[in-house]
C-alpha positions as CSV (number, residue, x, y, z in Angstrom):
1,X,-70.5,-70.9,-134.2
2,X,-69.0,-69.1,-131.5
3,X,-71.7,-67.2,-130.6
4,X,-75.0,-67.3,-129.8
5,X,-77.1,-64.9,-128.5
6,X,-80.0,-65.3,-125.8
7,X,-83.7,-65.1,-126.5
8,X,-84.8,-61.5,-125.7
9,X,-88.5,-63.2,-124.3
10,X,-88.8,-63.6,-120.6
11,X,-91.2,-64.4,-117.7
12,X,-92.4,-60.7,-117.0
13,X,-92.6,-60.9,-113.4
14,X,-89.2,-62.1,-113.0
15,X,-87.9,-61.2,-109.7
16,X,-85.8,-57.7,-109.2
17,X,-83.0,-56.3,-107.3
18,X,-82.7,-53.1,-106.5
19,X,-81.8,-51.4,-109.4
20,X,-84.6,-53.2,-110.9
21,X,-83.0,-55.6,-112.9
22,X,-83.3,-59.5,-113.3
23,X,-80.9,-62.1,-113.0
24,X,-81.8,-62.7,-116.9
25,X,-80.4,-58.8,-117.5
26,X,-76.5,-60.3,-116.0
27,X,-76.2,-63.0,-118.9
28,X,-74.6,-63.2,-122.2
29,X,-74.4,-65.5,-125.2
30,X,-75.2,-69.4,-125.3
31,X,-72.5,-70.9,-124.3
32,X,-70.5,-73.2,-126.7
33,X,-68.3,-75.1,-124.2
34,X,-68.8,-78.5,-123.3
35,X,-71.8,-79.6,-121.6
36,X,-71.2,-80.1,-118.2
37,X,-67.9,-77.9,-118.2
38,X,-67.3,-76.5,-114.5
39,X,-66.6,-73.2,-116.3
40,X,-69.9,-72.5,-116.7
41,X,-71.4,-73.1,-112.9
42,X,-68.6,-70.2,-112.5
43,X,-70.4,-68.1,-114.7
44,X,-73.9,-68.6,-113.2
45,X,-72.6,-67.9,-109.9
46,X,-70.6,-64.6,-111.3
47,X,-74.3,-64.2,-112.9
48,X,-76.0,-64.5,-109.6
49,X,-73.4,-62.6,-107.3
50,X,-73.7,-59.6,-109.6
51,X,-77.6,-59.9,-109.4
52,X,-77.5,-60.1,-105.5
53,X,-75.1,-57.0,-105.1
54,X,-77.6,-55.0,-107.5
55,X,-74.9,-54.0,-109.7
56,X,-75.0,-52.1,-112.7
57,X,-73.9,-54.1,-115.3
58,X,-72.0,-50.9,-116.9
59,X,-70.5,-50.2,-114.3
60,X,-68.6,-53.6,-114.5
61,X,-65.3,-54.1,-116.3
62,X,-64.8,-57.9,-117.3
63,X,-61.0,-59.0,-118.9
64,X,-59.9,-62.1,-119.7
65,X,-56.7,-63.5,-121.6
66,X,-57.1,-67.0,-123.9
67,X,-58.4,-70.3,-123.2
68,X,-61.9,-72.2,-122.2
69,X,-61.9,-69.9,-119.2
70,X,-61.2,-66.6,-120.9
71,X,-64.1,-67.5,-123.2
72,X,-66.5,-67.2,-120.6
73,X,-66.9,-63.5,-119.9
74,X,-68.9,-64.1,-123.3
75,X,-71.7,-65.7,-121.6
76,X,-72.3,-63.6,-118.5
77,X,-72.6,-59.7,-118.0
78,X,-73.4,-59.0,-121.6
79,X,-73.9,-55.0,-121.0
80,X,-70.4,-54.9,-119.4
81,X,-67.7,-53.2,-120.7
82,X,-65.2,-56.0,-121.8
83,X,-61.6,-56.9,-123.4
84,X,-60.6,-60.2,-124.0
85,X,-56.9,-59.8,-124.2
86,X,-53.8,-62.3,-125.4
87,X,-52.3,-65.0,-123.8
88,X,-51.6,-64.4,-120.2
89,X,-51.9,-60.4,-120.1
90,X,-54.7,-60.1,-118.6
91,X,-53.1,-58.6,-115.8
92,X,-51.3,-55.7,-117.3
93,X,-54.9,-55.0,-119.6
94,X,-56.5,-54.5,-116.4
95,X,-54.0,-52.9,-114.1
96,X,-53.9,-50.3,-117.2
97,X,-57.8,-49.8,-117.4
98,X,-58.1,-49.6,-113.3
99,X,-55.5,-46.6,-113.3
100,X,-57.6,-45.1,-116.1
101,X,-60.8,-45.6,-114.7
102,X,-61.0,-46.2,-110.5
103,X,-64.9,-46.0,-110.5
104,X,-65.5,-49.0,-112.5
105,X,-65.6,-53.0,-111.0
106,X,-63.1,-55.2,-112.4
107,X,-63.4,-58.7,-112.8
108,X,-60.7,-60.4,-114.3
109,X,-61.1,-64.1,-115.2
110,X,-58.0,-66.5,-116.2
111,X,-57.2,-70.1,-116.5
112,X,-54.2,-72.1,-114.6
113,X,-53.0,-72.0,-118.4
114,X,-52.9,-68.9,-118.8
115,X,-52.3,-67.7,-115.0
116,X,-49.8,-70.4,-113.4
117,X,-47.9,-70.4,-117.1
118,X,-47.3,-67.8,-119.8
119,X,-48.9,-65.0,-117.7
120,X,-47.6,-66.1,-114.2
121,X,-45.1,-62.7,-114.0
122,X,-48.1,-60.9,-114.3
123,X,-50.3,-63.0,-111.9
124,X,-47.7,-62.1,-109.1
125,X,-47.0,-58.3,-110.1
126,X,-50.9,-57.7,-110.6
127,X,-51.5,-58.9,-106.7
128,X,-48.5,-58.2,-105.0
129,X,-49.3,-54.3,-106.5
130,X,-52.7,-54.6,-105.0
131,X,-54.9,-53.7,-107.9
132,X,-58.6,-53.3,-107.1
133,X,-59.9,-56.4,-108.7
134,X,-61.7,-59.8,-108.1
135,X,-58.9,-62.1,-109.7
136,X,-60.8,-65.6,-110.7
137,X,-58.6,-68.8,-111.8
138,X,-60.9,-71.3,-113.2
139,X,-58.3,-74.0,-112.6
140,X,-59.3,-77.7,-114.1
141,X,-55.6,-78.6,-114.2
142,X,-55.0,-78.9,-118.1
143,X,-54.9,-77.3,-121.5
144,X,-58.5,-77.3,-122.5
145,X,-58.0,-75.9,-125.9
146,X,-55.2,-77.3,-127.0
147,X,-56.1,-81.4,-126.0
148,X,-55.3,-82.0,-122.5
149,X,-51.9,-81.5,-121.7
150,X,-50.7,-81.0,-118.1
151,X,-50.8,-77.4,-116.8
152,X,-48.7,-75.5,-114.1
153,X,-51.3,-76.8,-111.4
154,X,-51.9,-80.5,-112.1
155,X,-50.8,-82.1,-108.9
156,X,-47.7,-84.9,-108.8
157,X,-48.8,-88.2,-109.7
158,X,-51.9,-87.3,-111.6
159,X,-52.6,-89.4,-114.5
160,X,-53.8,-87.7,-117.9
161,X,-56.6,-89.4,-120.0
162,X,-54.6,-91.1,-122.1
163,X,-52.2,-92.2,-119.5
164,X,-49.2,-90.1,-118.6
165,X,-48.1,-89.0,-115.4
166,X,-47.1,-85.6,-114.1
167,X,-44.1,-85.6,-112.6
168,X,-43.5,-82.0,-111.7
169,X,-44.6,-80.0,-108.7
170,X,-47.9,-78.3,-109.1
171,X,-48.0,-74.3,-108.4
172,X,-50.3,-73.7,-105.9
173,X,-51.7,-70.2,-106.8
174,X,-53.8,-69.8,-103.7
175,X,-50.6,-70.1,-101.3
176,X,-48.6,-68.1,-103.6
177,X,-51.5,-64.7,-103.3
178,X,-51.4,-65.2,-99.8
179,X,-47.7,-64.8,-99.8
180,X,-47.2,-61.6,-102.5
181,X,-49.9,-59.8,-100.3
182,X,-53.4,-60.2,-101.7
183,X,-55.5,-58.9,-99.1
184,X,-58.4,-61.7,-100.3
185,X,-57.7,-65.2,-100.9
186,X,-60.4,-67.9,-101.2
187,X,-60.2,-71.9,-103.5
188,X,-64.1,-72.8,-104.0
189,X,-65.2,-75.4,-106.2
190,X,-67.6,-75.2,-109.2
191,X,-70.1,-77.3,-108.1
192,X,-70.6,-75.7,-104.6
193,X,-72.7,-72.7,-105.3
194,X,-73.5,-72.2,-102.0
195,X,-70.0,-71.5,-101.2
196,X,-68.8,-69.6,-104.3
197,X,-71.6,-67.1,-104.6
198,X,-71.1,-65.4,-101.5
199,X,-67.3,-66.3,-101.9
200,X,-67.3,-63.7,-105.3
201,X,-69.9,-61.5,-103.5
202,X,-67.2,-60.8,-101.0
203,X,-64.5,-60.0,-103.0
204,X,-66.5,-57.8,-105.5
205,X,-66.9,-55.5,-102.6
206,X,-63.7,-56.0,-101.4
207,X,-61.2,-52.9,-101.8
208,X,-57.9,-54.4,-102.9
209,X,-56.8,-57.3,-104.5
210,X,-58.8,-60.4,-104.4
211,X,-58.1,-63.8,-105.4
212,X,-60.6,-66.7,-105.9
213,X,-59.0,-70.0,-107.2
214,X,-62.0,-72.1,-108.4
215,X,-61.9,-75.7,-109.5
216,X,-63.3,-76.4,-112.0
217,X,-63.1,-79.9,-113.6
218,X,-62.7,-80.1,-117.6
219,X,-65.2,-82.9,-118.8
220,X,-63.4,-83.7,-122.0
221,X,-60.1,-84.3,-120.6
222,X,-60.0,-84.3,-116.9
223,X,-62.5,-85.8,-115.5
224,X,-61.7,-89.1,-114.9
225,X,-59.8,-91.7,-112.5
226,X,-56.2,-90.5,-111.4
227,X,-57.2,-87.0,-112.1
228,X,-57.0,-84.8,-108.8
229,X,-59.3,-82.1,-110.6
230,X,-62.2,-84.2,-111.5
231,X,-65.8,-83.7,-110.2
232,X,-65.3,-87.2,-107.6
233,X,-61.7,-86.4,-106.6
234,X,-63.1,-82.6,-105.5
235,X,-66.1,-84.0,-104.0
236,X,-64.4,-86.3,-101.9
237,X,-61.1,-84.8,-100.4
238,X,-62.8,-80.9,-100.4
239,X,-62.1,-80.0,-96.5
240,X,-64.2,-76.3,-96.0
241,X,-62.6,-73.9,-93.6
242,X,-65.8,-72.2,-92.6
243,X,-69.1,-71.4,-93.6
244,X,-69.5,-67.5,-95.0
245,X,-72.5,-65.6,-95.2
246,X,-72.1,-62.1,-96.6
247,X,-74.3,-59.1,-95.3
248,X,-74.6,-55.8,-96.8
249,X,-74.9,-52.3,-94.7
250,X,-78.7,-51.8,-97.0
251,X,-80.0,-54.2,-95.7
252,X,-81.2,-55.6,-92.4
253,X,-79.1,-58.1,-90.5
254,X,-80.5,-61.2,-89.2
255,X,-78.7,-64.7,-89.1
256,X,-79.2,-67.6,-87.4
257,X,-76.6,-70.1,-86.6
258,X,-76.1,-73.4,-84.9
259,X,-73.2,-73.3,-82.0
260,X,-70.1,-72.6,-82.8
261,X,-67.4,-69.8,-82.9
262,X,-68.6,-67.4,-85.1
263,X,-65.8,-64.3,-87.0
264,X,-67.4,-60.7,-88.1
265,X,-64.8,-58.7,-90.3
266,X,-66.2,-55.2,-91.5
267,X,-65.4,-54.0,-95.3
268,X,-64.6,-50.7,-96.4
269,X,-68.0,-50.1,-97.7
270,X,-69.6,-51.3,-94.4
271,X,-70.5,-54.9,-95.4
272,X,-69.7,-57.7,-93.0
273,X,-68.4,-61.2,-93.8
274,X,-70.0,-63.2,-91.4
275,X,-67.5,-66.5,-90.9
276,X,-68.3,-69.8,-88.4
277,X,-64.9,-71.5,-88.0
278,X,-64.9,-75.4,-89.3
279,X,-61.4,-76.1,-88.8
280,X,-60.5,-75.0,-85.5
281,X,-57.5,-72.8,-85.0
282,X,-57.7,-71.0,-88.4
283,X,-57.3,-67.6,-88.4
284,X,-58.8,-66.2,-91.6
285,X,-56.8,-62.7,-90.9
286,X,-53.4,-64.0,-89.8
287,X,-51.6,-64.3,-93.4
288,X,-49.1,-66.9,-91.8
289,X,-51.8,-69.0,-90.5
290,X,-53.1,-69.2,-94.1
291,X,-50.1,-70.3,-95.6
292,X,-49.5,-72.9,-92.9
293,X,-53.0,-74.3,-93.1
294,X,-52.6,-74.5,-96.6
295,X,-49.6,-76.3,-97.0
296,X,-51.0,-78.9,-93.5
297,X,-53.8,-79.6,-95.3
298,X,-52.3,-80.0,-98.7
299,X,-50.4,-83.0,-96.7
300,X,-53.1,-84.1,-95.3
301,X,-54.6,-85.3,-98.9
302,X,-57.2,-82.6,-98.6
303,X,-57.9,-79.7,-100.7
304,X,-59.2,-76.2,-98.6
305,X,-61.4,-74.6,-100.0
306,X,-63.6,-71.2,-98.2
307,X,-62.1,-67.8,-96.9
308,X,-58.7,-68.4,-96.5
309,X,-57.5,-64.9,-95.8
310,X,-58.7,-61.8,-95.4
311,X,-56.7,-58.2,-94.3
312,X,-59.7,-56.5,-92.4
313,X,-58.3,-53.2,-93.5
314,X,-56.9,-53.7,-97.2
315,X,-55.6,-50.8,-99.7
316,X,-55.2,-50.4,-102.8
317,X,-52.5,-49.5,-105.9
318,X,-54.7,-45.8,-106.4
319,X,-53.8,-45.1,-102.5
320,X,-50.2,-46.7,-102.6
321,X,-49.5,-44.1,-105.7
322,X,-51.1,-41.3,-104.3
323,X,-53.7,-40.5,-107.2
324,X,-56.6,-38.0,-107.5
325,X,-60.1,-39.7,-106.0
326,X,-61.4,-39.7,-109.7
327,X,-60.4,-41.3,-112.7
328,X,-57.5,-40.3,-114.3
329,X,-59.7,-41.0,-117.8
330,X,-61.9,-37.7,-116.6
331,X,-59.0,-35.1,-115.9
332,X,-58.9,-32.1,-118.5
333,X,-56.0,-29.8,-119.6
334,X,-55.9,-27.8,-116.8
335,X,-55.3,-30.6,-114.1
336,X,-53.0,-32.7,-116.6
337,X,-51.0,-29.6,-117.9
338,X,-50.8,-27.3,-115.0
339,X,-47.7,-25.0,-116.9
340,X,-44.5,-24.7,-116.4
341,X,-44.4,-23.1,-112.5
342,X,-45.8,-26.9,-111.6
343,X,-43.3,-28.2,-113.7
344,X,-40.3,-26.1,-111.9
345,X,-41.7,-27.2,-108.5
346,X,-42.0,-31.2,-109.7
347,X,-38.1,-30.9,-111.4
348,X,-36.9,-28.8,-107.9
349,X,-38.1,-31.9,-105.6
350,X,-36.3,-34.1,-107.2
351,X,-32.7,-32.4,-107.3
């Protein structure tokens, strides 16, 4: 079976958000992937970061292409809208529904399959166009469906589980959003809640595009010695750039930290990402000093995960094209067809 739906019993005094819904009213279906699949830590902390903004599931727009990870928008945000689309289009389905439709949230969520590979053209053209979205790679470094084979992102000199060894350069898709303009960047790992929730949290509110690349080891294939996706190879060489808390302008602000030099950066709805700096001389908002950091550590045998950049004033593809504010899906005749005196003035700037 392929699906399974949920129990409909719960606890009645779950606890609410603001729109008075449970963290039980932001899941799917059972999932049928592996037990133990990183995939699915990615969708409880999708789960939870929805829960924690208080928003409206309908409100939401989840897309997803083909693979392990493109199943998964099965098993979280059940009363979404959602299109599961072919093999690395993702993009393009959800560039076309945001130009439709502004108001909604859009969550896309790929695999390094079907992002770094088949749909990598419309990786780049999706971000460098700054499309409103929150862009998530669950990257476990191999062809899940189809029995393990190398993908675009398994690092040089990794060994497969039955014993072959990549020998091509690994596509980094982190460094490559920093470089076509995403205005959000961030690598977090599946089994580091602590970091990822906030992480998506962020870029939900964020208004452009945002990219989270999120490893996420594949228990039936690569998750074992001479794997540099596996759950011990993660744990041991993850270097965090700094610690991120997220606040929202509803609610009260109080943190506490220990010393250290500590980075506010406002969002367009008012929110502030609240970042103490681990790595010293990191500027989350100087796109160079991503890239570089990325690539130093990446020598360094260590794998960077946190807020790697951030544009503290981002736009998006609705301002770069000079749209209405409302959706495009809304207009009637009279703003779509405004006769033929429009159409004269339209035709006479252009000669």
């Amino acid at each position: 079976m392929t699906f399974l739906p949920k129990p409909k019993l719960h606890h009645p005094k779950l606890p609410t958000n603001t729109v008075g819904l449970t963290r039980r009213d932001y899941e799917g279906a059972i999932s049928t992937l592996c037990a133990g699949c990183g995939h699915d830590s990615i969708s409880a902390a999708i789960i939870q970061a929805c829960f924690n903004l208080s928003l409206p599931p309908h409100r939401i727009a989840k897309l997803s292409g083909i693979g392990c990870s493109s199943k998964t928008p099965t098993y979280f945000l059940g009363a979404a809208h959602g299109f599961n689309s072919v093999h690395g289009r993702m993009p393009s389905v959800l560039t076309g529904a945001y130009l439709a439709n502004r108001d909604l949230v859009y969550l896309g969520v790929s695999g390094d399959g079907d992002s770094a590979s088949i749909g990598f053209g419309q990786f780049a053209h999706s971000i460098r166009r700054g499309v409103n979205m929150t862009y998530i790679v669950e990257n476990n470094g191999v062809y899940g469906l189809t029995k393990g084979q190398f993908s675009a992102t398994s690092d040089k000199g990794s060994v497969a589980k039955k014993g072959a060894v990549n020998t091509d350069q690994p596509i980094d898709l982190a460094a490559i959003a920093v470089q076509l303009g995403a205005t959000f960047v961030a690598r977090s790992f599946s089994g580091d809640k602590e970091q990822l929730v906030p992480l998506i949290e962020a870029a939900l509110l964020h208004e452009g595009a945002a990219f989270i690349d999120v490893l996420s080891p594949c228990v039936a294939f690569n998750n074992h010695p001479g794997s540099t996706k596996s759950y011990d190879y993660v744990r041991e060489h993850n270097e965090a750039l700094n610690k991120l808390d997220i606040m929202f302008n509803r609610q009260e602000i109080t943190v506490s930290y220990a010393p250290g030099e500590v980075t506010d950066v406002v969002q367009h709805d008012g929110s502030v990402l609240r970042l103490r700096k681990l790595h010293e001389g990191h500027d989350p908002t100087n796109r160079a000093s991503a890239m570089h950091h990325i690539m130093d550590r990446k020598a360094a045998g260590e794998i960077v995960t946190g807020l790697i950049y951030v544009d503290p004033e981002p736009s998006a593809l609705h301002e770069h094209l000079g749209t209405v504010t409302g959706p495009l899906n809304a207009l009637g005749d009279a703003e779509l067809c405004p006769g033929v005196d429009a159409l004269a003035k339209v035709n006479a700037s252009l000669r």
